[in-house]
OpenMM code with the backbone's topology and positions (N, CA, C; nanometers):
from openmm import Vec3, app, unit

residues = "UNK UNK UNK UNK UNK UNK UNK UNK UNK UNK UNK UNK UNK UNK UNK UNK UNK UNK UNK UNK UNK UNK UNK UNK UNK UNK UNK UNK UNK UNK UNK UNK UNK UNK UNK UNK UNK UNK UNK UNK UNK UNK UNK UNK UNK UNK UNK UNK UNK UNK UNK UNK UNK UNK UNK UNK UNK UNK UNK UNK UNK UNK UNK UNK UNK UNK UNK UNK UNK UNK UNK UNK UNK UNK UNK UNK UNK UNK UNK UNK UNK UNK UNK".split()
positions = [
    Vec3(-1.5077, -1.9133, 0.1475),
    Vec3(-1.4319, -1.8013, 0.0969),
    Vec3(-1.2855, -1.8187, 0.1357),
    Vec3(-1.1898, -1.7942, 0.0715),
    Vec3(-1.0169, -1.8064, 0.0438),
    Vec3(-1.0056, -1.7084, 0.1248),
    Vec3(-0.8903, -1.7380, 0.1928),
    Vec3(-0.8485, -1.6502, 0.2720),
    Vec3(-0.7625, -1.5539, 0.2326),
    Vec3(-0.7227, -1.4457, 0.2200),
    Vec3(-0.6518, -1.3376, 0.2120),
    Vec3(-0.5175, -1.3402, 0.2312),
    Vec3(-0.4093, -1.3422, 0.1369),
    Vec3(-0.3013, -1.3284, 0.1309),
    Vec3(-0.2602, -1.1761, 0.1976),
    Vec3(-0.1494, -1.1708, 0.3136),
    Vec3(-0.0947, -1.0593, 0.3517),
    Vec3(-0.0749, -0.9390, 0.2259),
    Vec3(-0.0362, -1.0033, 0.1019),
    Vec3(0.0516, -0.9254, -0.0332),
    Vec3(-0.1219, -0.8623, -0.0233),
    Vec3(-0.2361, -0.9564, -0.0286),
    Vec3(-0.3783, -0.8925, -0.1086),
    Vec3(-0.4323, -0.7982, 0.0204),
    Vec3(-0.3762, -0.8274, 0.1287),
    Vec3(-0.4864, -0.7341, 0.2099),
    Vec3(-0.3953, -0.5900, 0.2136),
    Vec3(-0.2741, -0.6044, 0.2070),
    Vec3(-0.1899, -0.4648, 0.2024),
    Vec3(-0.2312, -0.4171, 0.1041),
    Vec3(-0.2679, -0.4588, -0.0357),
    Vec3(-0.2741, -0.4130, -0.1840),
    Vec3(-0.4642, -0.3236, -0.1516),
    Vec3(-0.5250, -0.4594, -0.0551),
    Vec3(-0.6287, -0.3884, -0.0661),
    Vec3(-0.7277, -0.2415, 0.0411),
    Vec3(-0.6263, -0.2784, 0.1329),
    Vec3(-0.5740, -0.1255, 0.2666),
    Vec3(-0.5237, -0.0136, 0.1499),
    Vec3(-0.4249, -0.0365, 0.0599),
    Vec3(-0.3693, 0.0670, 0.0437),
    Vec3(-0.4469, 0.1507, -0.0728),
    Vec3(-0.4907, 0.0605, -0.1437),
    Vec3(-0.6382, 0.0895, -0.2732),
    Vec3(-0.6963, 0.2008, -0.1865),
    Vec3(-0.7652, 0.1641, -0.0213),
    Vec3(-0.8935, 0.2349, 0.0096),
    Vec3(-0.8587, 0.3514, 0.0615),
    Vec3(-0.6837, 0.3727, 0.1388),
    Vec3(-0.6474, 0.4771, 0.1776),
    Vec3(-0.5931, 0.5296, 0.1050),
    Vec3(-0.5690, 0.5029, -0.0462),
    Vec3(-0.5276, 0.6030, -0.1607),
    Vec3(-0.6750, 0.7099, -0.1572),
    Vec3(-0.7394, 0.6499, -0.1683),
    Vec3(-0.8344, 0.7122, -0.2155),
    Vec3(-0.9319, 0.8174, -0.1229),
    Vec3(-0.8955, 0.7830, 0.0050),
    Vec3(-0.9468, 0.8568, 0.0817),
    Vec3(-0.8333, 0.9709, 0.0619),
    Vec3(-0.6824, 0.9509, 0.0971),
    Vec3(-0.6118, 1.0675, 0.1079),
    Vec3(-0.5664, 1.1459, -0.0668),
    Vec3(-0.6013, 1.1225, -0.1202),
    Vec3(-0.6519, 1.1749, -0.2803),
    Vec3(-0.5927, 1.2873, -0.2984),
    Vec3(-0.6909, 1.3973, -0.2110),
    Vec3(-0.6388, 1.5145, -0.1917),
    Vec3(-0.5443, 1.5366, -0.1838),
    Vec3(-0.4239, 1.4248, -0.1479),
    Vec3(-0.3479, 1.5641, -0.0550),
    Vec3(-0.2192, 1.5435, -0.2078),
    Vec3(-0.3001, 1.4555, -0.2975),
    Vec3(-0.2155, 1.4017, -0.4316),
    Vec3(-0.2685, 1.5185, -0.5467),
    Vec3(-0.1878, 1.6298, -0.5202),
    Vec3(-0.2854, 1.7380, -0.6050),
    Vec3(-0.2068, 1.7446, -0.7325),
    Vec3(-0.1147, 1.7221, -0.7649),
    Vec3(-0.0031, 1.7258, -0.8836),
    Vec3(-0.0262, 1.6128, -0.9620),
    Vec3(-0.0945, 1.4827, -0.8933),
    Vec3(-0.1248, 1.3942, -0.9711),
    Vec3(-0.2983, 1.3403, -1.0005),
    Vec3(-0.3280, 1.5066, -0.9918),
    Vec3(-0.5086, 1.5129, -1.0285),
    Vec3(-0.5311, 1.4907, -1.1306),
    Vec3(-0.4458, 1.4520, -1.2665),
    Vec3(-0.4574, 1.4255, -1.4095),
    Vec3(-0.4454, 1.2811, -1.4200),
    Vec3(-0.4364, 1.1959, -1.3451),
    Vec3(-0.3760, 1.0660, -1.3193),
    Vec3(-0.5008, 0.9616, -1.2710),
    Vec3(-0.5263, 0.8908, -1.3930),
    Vec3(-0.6302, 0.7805, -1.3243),
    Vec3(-0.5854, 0.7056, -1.1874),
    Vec3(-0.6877, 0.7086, -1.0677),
    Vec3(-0.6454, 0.6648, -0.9378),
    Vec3(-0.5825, 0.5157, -0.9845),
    Vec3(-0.7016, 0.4474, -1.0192),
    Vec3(-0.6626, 0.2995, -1.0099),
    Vec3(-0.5233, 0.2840, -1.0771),
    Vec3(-0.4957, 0.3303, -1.1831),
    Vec3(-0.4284, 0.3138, -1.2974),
    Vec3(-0.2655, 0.3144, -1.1413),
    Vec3(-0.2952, 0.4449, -1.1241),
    Vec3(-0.2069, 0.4681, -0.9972),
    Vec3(-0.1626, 0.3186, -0.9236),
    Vec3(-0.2664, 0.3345, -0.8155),
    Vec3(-0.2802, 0.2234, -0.7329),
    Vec3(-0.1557, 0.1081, -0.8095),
    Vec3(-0.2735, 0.0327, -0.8993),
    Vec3(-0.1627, -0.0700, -0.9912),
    Vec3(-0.0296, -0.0951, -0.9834),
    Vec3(-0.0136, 0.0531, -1.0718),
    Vec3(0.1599, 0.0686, -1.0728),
    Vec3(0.2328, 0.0592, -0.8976),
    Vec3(0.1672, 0.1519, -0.8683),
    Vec3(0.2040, 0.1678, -0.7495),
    Vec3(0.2652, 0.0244, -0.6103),
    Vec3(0.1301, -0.0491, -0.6686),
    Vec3(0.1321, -0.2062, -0.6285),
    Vec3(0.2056, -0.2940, -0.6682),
    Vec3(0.2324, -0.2773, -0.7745),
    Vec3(0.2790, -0.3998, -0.8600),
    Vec3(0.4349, -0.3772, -0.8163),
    Vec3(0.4933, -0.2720, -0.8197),
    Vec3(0.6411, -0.2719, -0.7697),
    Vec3(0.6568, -0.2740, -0.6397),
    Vec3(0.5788, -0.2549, -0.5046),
    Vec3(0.5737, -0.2404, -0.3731),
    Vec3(0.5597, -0.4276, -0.3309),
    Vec3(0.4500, -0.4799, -0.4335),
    Vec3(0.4664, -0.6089, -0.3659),
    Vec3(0.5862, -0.7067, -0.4175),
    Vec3(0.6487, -0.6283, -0.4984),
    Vec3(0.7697, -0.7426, -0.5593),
    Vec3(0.8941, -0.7148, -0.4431),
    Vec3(0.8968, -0.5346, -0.4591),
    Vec3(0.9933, -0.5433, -0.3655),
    Vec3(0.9775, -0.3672, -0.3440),
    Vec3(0.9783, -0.3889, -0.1817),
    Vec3(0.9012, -0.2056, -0.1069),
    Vec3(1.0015, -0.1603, -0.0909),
    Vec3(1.1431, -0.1879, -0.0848),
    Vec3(1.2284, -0.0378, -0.1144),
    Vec3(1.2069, 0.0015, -0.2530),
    Vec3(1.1611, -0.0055, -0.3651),
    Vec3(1.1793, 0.0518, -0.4782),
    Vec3(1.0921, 0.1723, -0.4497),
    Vec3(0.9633, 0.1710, -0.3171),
    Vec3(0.8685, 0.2794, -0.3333),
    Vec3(0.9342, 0.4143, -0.2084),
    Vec3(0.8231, 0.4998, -0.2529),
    Vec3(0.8632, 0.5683, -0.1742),
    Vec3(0.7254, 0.5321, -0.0521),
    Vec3(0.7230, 0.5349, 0.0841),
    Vec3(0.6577, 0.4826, 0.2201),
    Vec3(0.6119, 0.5766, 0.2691),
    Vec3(0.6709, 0.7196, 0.2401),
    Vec3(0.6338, 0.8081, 0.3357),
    Vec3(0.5826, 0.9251, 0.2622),
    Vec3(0.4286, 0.8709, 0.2772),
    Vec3(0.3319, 0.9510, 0.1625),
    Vec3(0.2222, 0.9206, 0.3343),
    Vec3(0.1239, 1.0011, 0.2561),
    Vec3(-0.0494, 0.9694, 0.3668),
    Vec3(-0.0881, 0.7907, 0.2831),
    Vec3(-0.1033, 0.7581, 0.1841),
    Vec3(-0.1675, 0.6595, 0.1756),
    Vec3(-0.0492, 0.5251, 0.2616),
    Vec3(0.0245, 0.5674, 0.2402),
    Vec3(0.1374, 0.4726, 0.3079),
    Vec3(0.1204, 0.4248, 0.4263),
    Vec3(0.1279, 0.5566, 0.5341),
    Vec3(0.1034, 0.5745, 0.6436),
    Vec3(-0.0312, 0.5289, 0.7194),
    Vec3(-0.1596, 0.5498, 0.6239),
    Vec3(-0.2718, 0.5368, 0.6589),
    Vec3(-0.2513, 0.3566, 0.6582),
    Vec3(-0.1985, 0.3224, 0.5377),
    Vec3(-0.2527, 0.1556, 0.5267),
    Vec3(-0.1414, 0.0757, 0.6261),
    Vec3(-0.0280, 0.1308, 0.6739),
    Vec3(0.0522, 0.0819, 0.7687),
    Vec3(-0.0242, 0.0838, 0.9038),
    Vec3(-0.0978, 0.1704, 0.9456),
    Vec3(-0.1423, 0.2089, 1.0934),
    Vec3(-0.2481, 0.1402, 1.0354),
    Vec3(-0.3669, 0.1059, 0.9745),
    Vec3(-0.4949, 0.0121, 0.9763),
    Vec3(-0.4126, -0.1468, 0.9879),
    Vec3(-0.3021, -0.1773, 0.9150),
    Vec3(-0.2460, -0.3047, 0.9306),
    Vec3(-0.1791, -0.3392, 1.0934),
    Vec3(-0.1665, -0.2135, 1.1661),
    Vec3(-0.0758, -0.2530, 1.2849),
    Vec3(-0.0107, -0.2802, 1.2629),
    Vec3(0.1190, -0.2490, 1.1502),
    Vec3(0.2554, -0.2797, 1.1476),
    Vec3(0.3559, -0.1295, 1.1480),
    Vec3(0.4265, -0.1395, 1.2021),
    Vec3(0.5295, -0.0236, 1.1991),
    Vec3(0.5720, 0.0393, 1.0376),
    Vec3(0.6089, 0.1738, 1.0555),
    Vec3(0.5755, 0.2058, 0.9089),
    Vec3(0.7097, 0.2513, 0.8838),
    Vec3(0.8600, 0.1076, 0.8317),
    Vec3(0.9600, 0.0848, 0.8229),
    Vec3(0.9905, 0.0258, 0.7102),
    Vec3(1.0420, 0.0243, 0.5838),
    Vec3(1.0375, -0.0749, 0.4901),
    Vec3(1.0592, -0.2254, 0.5433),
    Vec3(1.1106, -0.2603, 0.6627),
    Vec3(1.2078, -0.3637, 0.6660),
    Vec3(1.0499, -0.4132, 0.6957),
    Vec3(0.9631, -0.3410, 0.7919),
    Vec3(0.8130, -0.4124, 0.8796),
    Vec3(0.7612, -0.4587, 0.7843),
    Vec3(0.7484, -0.3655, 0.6971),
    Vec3(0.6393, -0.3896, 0.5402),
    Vec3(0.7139, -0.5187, 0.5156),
    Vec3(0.8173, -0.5080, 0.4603),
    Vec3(0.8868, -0.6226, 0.3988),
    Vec3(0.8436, -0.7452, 0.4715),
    Vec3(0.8758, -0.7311, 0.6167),
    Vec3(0.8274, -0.8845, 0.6629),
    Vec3(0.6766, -0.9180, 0.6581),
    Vec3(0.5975, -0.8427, 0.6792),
    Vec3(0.4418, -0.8385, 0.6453),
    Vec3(0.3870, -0.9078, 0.5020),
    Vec3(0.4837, -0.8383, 0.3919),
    Vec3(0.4342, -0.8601, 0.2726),
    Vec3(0.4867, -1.0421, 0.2203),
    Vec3(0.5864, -1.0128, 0.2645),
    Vec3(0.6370, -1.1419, 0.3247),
    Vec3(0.6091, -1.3042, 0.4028),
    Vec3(0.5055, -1.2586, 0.4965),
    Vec3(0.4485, -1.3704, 0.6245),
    Vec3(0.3817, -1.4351, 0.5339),
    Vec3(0.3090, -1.5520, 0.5732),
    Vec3(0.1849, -1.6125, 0.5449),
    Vec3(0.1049, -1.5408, 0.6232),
    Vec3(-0.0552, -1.5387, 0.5629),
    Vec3(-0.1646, -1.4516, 0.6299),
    Vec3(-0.1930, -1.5793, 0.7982),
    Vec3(-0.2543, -1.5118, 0.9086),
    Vec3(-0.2701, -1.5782, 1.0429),
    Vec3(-0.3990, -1.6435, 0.9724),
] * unit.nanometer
topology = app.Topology()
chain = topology.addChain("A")
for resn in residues:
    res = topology.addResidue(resn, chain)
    for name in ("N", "CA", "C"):
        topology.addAtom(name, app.Element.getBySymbol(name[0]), res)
């Protein structure tokens, strides 16, 4: 089995804590999750100042990664080669 790119394990932390913190996304209850996620992904891994960081799913997938929850941290994270 291939090992996990930093870009795929952030993409795939942040998938599972979207979805747990769901709730607290009540304005966007008309909004397919995944469809979400996607968008959401697709501009965060090109480049994470375009997003906004300081949401619950943000927060949640920063603290399961052990990285500080800073654009610049993300940036170098999304950034590294996986260990």
């Amino acid at each position: 089995m291939a090992k996990m790119t930093n870009k795929e394990k952030f993409r795939e932390t942040y998938a599972q804590a979207f979805r747990e913190v769901q709730h607290y996304y009540i304005h966007l209850r008309d909004v397919n999750p995944q469809k979400l996620i996607d968008d959401v992904m697709k501009v965060a891994l090109d480049n994470i100042g375009l997003v906004q960081i300081n949401t619950p799913a943000f927060e949640l997938t920063t603290k399961r990664l052990g990285i500080r929850h800073t654009y610049r941290s993300i940036a170098k994270y999304l950034n590294e080669k996986s260990a």
